[in-house]
C-alpha positions as protocol buffer text, in pm:
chain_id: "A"
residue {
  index: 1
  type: UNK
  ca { x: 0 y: 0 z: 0 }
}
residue {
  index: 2
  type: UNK
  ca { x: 284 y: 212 z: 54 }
}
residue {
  index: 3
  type: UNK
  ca { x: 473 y: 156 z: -270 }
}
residue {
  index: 4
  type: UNK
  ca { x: 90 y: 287 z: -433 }
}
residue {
  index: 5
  type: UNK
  ca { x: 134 y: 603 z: -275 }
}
residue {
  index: 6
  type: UNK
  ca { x: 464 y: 721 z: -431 }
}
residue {
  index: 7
  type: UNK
  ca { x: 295 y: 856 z: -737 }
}
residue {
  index: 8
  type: UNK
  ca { x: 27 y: 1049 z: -620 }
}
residue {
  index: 9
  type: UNK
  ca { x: 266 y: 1184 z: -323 }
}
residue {
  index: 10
  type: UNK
  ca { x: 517 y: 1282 z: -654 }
}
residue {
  index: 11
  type: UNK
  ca { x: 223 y: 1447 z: -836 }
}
residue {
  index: 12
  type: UNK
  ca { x: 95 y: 1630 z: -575 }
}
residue {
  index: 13
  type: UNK
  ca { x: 412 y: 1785 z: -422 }
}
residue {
  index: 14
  type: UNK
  ca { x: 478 y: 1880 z: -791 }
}
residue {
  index: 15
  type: UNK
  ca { x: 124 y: 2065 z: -786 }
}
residue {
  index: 16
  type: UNK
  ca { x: 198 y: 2207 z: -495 }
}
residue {
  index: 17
  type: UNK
  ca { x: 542 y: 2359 z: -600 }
}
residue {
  index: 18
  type: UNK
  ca { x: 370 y: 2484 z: -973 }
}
residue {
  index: 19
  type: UNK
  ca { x: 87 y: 2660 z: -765 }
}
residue {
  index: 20
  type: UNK
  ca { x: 376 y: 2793 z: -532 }
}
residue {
  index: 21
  type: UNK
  ca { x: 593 y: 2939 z: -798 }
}
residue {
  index: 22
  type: UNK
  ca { x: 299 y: 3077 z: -1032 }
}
residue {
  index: 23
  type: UNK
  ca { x: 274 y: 3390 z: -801 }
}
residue {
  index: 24
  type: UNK
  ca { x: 596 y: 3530 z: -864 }
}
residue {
  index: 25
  type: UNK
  ca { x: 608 y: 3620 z: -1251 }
}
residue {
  index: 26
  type: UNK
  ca { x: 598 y: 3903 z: -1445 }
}
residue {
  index: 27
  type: UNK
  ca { x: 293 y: 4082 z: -1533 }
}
residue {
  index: 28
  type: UNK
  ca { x: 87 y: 3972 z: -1873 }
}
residue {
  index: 29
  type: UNK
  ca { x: 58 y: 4194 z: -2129 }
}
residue {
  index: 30
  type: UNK
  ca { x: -85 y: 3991 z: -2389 }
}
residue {
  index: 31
  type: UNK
  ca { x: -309 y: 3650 z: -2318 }
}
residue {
  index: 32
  type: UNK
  ca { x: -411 y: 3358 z: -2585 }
}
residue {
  index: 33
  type: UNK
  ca { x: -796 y: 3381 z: -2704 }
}
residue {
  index: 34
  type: UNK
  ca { x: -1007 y: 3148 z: -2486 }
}
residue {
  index: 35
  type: UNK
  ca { x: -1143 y: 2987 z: -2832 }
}
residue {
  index: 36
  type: UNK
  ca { x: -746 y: 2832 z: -2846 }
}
residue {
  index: 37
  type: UNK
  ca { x: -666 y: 2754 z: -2503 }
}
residue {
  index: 38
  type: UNK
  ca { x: -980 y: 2523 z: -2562 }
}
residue {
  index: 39
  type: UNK
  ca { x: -760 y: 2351 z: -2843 }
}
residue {
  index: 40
  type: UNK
  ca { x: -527 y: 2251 z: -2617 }
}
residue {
  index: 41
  type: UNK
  ca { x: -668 y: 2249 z: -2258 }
}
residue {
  index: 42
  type: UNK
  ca { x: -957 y: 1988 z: -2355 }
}
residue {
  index: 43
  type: UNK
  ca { x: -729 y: 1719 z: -2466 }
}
residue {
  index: 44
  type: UNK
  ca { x: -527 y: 1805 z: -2113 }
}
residue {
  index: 45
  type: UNK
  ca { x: -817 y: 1750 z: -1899 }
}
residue {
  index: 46
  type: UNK
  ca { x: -908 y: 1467 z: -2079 }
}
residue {
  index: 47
  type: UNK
  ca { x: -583 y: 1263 z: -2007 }
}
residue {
  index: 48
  type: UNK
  ca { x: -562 y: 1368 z: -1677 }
}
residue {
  index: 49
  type: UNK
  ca { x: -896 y: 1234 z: -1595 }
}
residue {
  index: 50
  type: UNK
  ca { x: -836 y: 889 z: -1773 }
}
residue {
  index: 51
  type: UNK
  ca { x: -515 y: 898 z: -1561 }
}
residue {
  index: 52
  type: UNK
  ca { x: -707 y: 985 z: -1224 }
}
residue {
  index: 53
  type: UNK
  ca { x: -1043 y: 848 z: -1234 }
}
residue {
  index: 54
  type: UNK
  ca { x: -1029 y: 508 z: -1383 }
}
residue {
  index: 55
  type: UNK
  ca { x: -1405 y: 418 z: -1308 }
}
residue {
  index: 56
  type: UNK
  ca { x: -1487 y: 683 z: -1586 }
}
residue {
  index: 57
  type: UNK
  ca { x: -1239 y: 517 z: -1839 }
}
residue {
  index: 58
  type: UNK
  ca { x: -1431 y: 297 z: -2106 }
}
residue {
  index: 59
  type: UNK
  ca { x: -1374 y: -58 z: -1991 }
}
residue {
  index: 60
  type: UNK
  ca { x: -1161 y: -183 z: -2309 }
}
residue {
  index: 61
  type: UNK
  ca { x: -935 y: 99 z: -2183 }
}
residue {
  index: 62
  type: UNK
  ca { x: -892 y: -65 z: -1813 }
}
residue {
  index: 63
  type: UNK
  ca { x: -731 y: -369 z: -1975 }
}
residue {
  index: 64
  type: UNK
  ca { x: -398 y: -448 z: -1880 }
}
residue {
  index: 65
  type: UNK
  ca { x: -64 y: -419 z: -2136 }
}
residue {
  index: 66
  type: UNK
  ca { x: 160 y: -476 z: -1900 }
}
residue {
  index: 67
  type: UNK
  ca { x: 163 y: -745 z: -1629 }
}
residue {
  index: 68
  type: UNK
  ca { x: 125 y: -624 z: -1269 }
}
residue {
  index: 69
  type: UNK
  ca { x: 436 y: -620 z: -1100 }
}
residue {
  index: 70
  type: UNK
  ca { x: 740 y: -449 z: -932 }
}
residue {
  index: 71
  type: UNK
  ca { x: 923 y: -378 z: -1239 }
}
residue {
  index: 72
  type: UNK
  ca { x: 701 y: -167 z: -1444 }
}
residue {
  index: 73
  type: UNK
  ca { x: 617 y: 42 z: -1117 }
}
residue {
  index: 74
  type: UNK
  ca { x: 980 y: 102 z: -1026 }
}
residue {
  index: 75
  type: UNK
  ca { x: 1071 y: 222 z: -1393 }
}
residue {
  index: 76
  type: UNK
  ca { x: 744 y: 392 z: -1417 }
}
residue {
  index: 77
  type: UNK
  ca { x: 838 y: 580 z: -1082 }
}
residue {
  index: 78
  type: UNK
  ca { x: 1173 y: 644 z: -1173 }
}
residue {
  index: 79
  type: UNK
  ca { x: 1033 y: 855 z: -1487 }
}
residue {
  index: 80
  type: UNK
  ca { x: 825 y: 1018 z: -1296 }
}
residue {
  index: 81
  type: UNK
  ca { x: 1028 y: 1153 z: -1079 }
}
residue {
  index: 82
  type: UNK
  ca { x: 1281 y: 1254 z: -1320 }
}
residue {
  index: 83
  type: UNK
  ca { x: 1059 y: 1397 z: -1546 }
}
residue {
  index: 84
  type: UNK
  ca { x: 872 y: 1629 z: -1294 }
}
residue {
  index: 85
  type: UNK
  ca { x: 1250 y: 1699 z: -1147 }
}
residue {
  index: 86
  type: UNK
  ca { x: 1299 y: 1820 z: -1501 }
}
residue {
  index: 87
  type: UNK
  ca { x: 1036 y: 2019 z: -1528 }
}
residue {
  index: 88
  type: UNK
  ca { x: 1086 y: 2179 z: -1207 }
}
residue {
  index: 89
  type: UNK
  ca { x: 1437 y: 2257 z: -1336 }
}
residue {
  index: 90
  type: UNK
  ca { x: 1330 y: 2397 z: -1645 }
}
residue {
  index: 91
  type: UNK
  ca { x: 1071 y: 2614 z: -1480 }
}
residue {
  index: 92
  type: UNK
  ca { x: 1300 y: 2746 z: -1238 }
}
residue {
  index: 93
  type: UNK
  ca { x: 1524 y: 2863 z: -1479 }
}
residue {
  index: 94
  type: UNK
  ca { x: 1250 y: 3020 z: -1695 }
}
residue {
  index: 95
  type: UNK
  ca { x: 1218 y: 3226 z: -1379 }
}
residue {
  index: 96
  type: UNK
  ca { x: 945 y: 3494 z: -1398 }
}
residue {
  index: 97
  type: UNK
  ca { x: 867 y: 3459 z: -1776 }
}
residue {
  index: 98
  type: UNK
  ca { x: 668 y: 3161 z: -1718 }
}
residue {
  index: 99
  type: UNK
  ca { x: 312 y: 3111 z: -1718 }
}
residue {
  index: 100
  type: UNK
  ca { x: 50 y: 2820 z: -1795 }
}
residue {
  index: 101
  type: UNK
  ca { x: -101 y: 2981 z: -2044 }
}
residue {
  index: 102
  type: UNK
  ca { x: 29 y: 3156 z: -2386 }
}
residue {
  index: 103
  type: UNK
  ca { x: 126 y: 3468 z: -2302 }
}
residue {
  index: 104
  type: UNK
  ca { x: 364 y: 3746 z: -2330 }
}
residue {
  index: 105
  type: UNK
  ca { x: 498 y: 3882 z: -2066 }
}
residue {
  index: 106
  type: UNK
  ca { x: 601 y: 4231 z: -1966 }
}
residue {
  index: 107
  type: UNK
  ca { x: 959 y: 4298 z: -2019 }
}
residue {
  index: 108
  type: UNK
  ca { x: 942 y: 3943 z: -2137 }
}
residue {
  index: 109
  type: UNK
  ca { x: 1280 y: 3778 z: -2197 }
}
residue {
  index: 110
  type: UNK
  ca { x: 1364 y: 3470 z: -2472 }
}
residue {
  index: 111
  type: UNK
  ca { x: 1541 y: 3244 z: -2198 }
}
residue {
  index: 112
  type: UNK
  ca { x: 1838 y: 3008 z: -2379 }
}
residue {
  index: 113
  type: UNK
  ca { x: 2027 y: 2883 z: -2137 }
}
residue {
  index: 114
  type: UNK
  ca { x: 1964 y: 2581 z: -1890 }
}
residue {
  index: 115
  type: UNK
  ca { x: 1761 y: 2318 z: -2075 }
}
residue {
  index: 116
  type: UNK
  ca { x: 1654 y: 2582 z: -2296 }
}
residue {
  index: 117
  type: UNK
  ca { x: 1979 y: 2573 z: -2490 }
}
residue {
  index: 118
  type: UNK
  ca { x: 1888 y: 2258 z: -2627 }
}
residue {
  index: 119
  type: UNK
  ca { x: 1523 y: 2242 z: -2588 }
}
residue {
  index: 120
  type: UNK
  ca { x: 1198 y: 2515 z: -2634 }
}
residue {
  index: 121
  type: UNK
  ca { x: 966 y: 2313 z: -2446 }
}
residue {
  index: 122
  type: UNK
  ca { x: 1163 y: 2142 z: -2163 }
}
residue {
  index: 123
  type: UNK
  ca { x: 891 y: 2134 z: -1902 }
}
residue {
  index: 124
  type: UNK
  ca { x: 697 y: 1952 z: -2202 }
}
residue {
  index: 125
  type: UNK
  ca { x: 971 y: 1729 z: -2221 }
}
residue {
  index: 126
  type: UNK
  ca { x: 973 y: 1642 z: -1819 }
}
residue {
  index: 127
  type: UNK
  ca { x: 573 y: 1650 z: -1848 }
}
residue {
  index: 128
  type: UNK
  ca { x: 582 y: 1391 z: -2102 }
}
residue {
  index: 129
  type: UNK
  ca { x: 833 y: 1166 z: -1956 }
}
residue {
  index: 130
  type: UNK
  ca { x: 677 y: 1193 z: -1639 }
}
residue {
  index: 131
  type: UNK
  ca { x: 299 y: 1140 z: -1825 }
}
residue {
  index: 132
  type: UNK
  ca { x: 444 y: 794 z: -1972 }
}
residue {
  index: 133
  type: UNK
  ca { x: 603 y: 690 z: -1649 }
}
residue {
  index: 134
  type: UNK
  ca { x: 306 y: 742 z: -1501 }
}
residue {
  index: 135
  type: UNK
  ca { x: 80 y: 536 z: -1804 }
}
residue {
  index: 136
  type: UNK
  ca { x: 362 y: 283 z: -1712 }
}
residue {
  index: 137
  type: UNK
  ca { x: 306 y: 229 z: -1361 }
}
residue {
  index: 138
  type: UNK
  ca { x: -46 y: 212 z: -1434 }
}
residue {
  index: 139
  type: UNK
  ca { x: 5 y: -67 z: -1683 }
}
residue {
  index: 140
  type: UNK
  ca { x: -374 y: -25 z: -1815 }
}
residue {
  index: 141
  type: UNK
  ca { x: -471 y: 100 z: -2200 }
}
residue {
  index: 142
  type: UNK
  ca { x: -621 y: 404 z: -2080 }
}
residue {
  index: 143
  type: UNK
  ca { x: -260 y: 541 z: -1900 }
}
residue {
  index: 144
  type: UNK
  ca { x: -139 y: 508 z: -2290 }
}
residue {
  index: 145
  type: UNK
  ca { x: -465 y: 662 z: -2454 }
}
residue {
  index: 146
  type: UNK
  ca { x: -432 y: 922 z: -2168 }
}
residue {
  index: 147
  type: UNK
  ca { x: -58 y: 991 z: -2227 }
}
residue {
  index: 148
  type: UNK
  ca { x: -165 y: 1031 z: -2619 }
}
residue {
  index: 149
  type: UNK
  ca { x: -367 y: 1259 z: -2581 }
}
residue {
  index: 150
  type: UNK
  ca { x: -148 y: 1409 z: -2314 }
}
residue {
  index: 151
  type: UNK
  ca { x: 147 y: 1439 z: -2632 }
}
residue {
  index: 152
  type: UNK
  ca { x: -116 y: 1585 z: -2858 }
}
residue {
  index: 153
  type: UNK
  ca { x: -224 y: 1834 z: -2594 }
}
residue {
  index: 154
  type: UNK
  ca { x: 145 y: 1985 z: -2577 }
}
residue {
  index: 155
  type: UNK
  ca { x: 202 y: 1984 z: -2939 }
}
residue {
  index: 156
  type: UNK
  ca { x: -90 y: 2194 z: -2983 }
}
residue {
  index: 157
  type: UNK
  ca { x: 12 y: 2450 z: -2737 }
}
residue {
  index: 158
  type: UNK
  ca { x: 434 y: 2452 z: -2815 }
}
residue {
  index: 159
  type: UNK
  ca { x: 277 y: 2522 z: -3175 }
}
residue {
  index: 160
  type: UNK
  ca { x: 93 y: 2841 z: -3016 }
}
residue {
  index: 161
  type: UNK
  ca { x: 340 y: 2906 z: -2805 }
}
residue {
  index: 162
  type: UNK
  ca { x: 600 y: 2882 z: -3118 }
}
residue {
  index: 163
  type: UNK
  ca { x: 370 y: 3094 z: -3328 }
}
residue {
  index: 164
  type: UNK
  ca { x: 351 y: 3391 z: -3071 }
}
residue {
  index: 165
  type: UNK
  ca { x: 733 y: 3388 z: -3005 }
}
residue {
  index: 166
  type: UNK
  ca { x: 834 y: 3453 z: -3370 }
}
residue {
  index: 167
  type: UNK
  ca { x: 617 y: 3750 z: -3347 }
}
residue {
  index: 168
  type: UNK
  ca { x: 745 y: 3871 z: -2991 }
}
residue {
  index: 169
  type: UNK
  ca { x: 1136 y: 3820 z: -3067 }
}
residue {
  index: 170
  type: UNK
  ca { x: 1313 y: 3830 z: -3414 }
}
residue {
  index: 171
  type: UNK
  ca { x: 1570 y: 3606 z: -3271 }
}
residue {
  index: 172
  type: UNK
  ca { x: 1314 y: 3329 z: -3254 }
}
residue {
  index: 173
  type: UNK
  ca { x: 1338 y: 3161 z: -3567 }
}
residue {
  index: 174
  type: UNK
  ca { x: 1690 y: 3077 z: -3553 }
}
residue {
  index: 175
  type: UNK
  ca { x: 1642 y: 3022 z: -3201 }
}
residue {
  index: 176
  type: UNK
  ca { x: 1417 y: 2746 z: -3396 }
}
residue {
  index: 177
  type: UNK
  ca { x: 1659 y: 2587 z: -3639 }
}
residue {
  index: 178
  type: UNK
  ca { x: 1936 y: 2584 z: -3310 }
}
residue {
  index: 179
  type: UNK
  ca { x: 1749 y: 2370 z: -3084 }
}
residue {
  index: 180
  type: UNK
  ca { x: 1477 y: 2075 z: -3092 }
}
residue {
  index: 181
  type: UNK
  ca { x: 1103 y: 2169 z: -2977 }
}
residue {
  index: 182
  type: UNK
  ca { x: 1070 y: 1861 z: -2751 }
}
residue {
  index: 183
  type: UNK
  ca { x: 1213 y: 1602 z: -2809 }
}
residue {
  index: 184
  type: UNK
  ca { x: 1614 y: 1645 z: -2776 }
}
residue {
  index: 185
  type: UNK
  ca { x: 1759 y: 1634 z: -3106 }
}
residue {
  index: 186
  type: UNK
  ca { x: 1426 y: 1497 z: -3286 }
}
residue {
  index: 187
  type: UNK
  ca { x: 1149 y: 1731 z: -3218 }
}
């Protein structure tokens, strides 16, 4: 029983930290259109409540593809845990210029150092590692569905996010061309 509450202690203390640190940044002076947020926040909700409330998950989707055991919850913990620690890494480093939504800040800065040398989206990245660790120690279809539609979530937004940088900072498309979106050297 003990072992079951590593995740959700790893989640939460990660929710906890991200509520935290979202009152300390910079004013907004520009915000996304509700009408796109929807675009990517739906999807978002959507895997996080296949992820959280199983009883609500189809029941071809509760099916097992991996067997129970110790080994997919210890790797499935282990990218959890380094994938929020990334995250948390990348977000401190963003500093003040972060937010949840997509936004330009006041006296907003193009950050490109840290993980963002070699990444755009690094909490993406640590989200995303830490999403399939997660549909991992789950072991059930709807942790993959969820962590699909978790990937097609982010994609959506980076591609907003992507689209409003270009237009804040000239710098931005080779910024582009020098680094990988997501995925390190891939995407």
């Amino acid at each position: 029983m003990t072992g079951k509450l590593v995740l959700p202690i790893l989640w939460l203390a990660w929710i906890l930290y991200w509520w935290i640190s979202a009152s300390d940044v910079k004013a907004t002076r520009w915000r996304e259109p509700l009408k796109s947020q929807l675009l990517h926040r739906a999807p978002l909700l959507i895997g996080a409540l296949l992820f959280a409330v199983p009883r609500w998950a189809p029941r071809a989707l509760k099916a097992r593809f991996l067997p129970p055991g110790n080994l997919p919850w210890l790797l499935g913990t282990i990218l959890v845990a380094a994938g929020l620690g990334f995250s948390v890494w990348a977000r401190r480093h963003l500093g003040r210029n972060w937010s949840a939504e997509v936004v330009v800040k006041e006296g907003h800065a193009l950050v490109r150092t840290g993980p963002y040398r070699y990444l755009r989206h690094p909490i993406y990245t640590g989200l995303l590692v830490a999403f399939l660790g997660t549909a991992i120690t789950i072991g059930e279809w709807r942790g993959l569905v969820a962590f699909l539609v978790m990937l097609v979530s982010l994609g959506i937004k980076s591609r907003a996010e992507e689209a409003r940088m270009r237009e804040t900072f000239p710098e931005y498309a080779q910024y582009q061309r020098e680094s990988a979106a997501i995925v390190p050297f891939i995407w």
